[in-house]
C-alpha positions as CSV (number, residue, x, y, z in Angstrom):
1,X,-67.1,233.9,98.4
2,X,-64.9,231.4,99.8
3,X,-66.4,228.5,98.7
4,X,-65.3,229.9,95.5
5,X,-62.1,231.7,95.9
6,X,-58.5,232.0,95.7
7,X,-57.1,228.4,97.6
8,X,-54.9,230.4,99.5
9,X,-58.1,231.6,101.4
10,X,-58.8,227.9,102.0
11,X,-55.2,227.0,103.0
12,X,-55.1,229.5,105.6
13,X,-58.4,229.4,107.3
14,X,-58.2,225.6,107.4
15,X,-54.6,226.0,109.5
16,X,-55.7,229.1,111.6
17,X,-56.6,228.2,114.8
18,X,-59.9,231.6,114.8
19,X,-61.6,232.6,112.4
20,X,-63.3,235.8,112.9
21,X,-66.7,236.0,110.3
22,X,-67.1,239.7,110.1
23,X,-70.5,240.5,108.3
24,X,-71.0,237.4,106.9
25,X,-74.2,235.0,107.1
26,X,-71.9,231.9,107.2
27,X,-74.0,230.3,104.3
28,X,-73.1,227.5,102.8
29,X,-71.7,229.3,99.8
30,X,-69.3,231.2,102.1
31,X,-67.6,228.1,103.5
32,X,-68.3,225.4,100.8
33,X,-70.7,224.0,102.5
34,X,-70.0,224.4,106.0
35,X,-66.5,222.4,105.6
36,X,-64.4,225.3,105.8
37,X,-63.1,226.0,108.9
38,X,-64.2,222.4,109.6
39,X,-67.0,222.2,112.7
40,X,-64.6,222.5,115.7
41,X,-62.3,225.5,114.6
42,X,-63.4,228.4,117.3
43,X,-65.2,231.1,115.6
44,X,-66.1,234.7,116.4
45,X,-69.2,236.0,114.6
46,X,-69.5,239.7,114.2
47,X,-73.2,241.0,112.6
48,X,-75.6,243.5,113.2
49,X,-78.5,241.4,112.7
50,X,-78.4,239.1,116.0
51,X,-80.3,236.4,114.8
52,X,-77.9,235.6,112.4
53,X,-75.3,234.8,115.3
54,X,-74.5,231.1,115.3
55,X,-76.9,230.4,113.1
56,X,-74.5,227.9,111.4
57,X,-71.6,227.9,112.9
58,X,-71.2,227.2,116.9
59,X,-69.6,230.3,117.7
60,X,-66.7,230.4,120.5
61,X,-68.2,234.4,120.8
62,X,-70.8,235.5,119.2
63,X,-70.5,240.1,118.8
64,X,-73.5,242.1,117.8
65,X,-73.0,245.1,116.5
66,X,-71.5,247.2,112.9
67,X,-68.8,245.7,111.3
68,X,-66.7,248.2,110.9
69,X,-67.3,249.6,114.8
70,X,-67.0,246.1,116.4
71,X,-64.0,245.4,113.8
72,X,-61.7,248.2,114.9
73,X,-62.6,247.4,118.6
74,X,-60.9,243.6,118.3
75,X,-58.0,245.5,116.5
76,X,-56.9,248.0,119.3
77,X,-57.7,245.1,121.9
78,X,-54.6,242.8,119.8
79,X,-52.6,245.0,119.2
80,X,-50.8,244.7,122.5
81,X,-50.3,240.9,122.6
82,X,-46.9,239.8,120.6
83,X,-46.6,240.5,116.9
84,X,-47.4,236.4,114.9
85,X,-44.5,236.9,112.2
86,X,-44.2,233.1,111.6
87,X,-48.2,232.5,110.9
88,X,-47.6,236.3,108.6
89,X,-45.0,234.7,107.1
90,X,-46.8,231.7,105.9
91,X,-50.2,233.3,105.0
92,X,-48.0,235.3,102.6
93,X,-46.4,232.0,101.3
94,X,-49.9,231.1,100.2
95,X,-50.6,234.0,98.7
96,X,-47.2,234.2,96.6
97,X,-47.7,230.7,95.5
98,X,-51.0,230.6,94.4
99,X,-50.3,233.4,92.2
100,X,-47.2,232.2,90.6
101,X,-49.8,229.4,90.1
102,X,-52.4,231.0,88.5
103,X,-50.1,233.8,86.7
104,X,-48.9,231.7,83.3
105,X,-52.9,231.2,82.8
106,X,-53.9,234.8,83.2
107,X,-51.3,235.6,80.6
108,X,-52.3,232.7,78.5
109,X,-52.8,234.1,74.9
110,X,-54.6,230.6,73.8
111,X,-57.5,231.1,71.5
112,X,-60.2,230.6,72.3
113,X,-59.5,232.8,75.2
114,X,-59.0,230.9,78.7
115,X,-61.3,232.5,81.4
116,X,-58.5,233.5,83.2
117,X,-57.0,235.9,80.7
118,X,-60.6,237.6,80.8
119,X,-60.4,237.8,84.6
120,X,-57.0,239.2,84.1
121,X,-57.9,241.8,81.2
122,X,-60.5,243.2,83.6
123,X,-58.1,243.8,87.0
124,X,-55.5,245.7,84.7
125,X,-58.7,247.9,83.2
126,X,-61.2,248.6,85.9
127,X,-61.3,251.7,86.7
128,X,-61.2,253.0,90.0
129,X,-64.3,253.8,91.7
130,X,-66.0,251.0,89.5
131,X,-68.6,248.1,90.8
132,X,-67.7,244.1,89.3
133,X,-71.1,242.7,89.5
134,X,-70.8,238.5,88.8
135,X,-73.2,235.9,88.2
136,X,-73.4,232.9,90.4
137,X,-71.7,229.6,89.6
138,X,-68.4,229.8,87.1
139,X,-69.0,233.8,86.8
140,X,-68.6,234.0,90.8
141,X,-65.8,231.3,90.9
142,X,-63.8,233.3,87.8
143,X,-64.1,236.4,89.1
144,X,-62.8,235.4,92.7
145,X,-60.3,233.0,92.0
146,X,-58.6,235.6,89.5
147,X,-60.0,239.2,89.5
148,X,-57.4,241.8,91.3
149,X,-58.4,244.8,93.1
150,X,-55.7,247.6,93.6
151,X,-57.3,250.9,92.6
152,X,-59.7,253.3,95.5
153,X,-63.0,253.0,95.7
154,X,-63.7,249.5,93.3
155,X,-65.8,247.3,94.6
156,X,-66.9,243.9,94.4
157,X,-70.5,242.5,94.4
158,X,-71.7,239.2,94.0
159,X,-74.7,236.9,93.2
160,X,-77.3,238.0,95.2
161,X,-79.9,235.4,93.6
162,X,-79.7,232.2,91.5
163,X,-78.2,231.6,88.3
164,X,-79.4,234.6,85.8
165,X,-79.1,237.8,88.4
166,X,-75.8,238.9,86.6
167,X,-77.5,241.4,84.3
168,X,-80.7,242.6,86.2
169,X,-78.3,242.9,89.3
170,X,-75.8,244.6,86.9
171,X,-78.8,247.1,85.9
172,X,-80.2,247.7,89.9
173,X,-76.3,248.6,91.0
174,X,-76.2,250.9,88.0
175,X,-79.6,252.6,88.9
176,X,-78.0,252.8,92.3
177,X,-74.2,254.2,90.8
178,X,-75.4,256.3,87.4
179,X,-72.5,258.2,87.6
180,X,-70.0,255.3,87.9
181,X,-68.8,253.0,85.9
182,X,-70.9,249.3,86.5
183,X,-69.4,246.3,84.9
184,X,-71.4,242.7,85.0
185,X,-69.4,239.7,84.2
186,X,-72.0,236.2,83.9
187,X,-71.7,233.2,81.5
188,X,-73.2,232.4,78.4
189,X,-76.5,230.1,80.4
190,X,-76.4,233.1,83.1
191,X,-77.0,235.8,80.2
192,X,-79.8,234.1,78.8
193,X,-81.8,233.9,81.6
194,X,-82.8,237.3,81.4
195,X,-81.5,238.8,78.0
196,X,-84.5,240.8,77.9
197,X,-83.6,243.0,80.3
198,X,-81.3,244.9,77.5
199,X,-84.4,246.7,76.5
200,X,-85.0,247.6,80.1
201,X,-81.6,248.9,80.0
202,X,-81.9,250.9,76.9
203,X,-85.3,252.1,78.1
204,X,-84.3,253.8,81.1
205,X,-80.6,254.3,79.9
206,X,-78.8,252.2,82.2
207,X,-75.5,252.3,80.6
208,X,-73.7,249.9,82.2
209,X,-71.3,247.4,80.8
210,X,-71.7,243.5,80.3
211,X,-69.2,241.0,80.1
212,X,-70.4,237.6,79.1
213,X,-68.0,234.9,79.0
214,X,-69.4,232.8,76.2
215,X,-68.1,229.7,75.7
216,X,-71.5,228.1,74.1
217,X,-71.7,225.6,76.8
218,X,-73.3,227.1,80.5
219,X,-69.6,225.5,81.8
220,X,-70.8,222.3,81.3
221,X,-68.4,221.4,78.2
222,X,-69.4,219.8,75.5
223,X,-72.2,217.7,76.8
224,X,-74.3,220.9,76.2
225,X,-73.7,222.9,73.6
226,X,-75.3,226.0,72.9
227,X,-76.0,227.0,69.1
228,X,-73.1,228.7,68.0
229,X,-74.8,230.5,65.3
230,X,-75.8,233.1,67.6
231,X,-73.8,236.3,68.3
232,X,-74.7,237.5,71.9
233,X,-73.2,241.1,70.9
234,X,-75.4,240.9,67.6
235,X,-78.4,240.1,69.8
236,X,-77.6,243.1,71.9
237,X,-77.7,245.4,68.9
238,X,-81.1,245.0,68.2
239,X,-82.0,245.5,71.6
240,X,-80.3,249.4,70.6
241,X,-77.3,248.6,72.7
242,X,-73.7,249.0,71.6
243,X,-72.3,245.1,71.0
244,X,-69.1,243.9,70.2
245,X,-67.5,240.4,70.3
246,X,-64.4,239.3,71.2
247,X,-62.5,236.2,69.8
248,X,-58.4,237.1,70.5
249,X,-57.1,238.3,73.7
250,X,-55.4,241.2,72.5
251,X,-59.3,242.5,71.8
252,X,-60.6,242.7,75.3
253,X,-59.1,245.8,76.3
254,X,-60.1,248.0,73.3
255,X,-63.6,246.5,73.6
256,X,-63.7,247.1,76.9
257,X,-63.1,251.3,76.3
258,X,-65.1,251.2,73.4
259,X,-67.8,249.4,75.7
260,X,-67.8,251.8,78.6
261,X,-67.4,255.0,76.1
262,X,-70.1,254.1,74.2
263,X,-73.0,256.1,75.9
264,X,-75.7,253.6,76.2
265,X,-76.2,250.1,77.7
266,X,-73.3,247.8,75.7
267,X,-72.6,243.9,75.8
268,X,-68.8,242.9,75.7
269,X,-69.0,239.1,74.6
270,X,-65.7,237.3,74.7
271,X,-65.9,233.9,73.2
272,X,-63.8,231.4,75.5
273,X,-62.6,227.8,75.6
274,X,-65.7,225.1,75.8
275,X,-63.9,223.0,77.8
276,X,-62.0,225.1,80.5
277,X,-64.2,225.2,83.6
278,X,-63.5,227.0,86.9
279,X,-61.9,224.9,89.8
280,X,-64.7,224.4,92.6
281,X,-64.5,224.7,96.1
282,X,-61.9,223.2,98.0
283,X,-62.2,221.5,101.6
284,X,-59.8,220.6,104.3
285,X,-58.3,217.0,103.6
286,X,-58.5,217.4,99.8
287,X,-54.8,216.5,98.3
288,X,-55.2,218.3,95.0
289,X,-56.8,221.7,94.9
């Protein structure tokens, strides 16, 4: 979402002078709130669903009609007017600065484990033709700010519901996908919500694979603690799924192909820093990101 994603989503679309929604219900969760592109910035609208057209936004042009159909129409159309090297050039700049950014703490080998080690363990081992299911809140701002797709056929789904969906969505998408390989990622306060859907899992053999970034704390820090007497990847044992927990960096991977090899529903819980929480949404006229 790009209320909750990489700033140099938000550092473009608040420069370009159009923005094209394609698909998208322009919710407050997609532009933080309806700040970004501030009110003003002409918009196009593609969506199949005509009542959803300038719904929020005051569209410049509002399109009706399949994504992907109405999408390649607005492609041949542009590509006769002159090639925009100077505004390539500079969406690229954002793109190879926020990375060299965000880079030292995706390699960070702090324990407890930063977040965005996690989000980096998981780009370099998804496999292709998998489905990343996230959690609202931190799980959805993690995963966008520093999950990587490169290999065919992955995809990306996100919170379809409140805080909580990350495992029974996780489950649905794997009922939907039995022969490929389903990854959830959600938090610690996200898990709980419905930790009784493991049996559900186990039940009708859902074996897909959740990640739970633990840090005891639902994001909040150290104002609200969660007993850390309790092992989320013991807990999932007794359900009958395969657990394991994960307090070094250099254990996510292994866990991770021991996780999706194990034949049944399985629970990867990584143990993280209390105190690092995800950078929230961003909006034009902010100085620091």
């Amino acid at each position: 979402t790009l209320a909750s994603s990489a700033y140099m989503i938000h550092d473009a679309v608040s420069e370009a002078d159009l923005v094209v929604f394609i698909g998208s219900h322009t919710g407050g969760q997609v532009t933080n709130t309806w700040q970004v592109p501030k009110i003003g910035t002409p918009t196009i609208q593609i969506d199949i669903e005509a009542d959803e057209l300038g719904r929020n936004y005051p569209n410049s042009a509002s399109l009706q009609g399949d994504a992907r159909v109405a999408t390649q129409k607005l492609i041949d159309a542009v590509e006769s007017q002159p090639p925009r090297h100077q505004w390539l050039e500079r969406v690229q700049g954002f793109v190879r600065e926020y990375w060299a950014e965000s880079e030292p703490l995706r390699n960070s080998d702090d324990v407890p484990i930063r977040p965005e080690r996690i989000c980096k363990e998981l780009t370099d081992w998804l496999p292709a033709e998998s489905a990343l299911v996230c959690d609202t809140f931190h799980a959805a701002i993690w995963t966008a700010q520093m999950v990587r797709f490169s290999k065919p056929g992955q995809r990306y789904i996100r919170c379809a519901g409140s805080l909580g969906w990350g495992l029974p969505g996780t489950l649905g998408i794997k009922a939907a996908m039995p022969d490929k390989p389903v990854i959830g990622f959600s938090g610690d306060a996200g898990f709980y919500y419905h930790i009784g859907e493991l049996e559900t899992a186990v039940r009708m053999g859902l074996n897909a694979v959740m990640v739970v970034n633990n840090n005891y704390s639902g994001g909040v820090g150290e104002t609200s603690p969660f007993e850390r007497g309790v092992s989320l990847a013991k807990v999932a044992e007794d359900f009958g799924c395969f657990g394991i927990r994960v307090e070094e960096p250099s254990e996510i991977r292994p866990a991770l192909d021991n996780a999706l090899a194990a034949g049944r529903p399985a629970v990867v819980e990584i143990v993280s820093d209390t105190n690092i929480r995800a950078k929230r949404g961003w909006a034009p006229g902010e100085v620091d990101h």
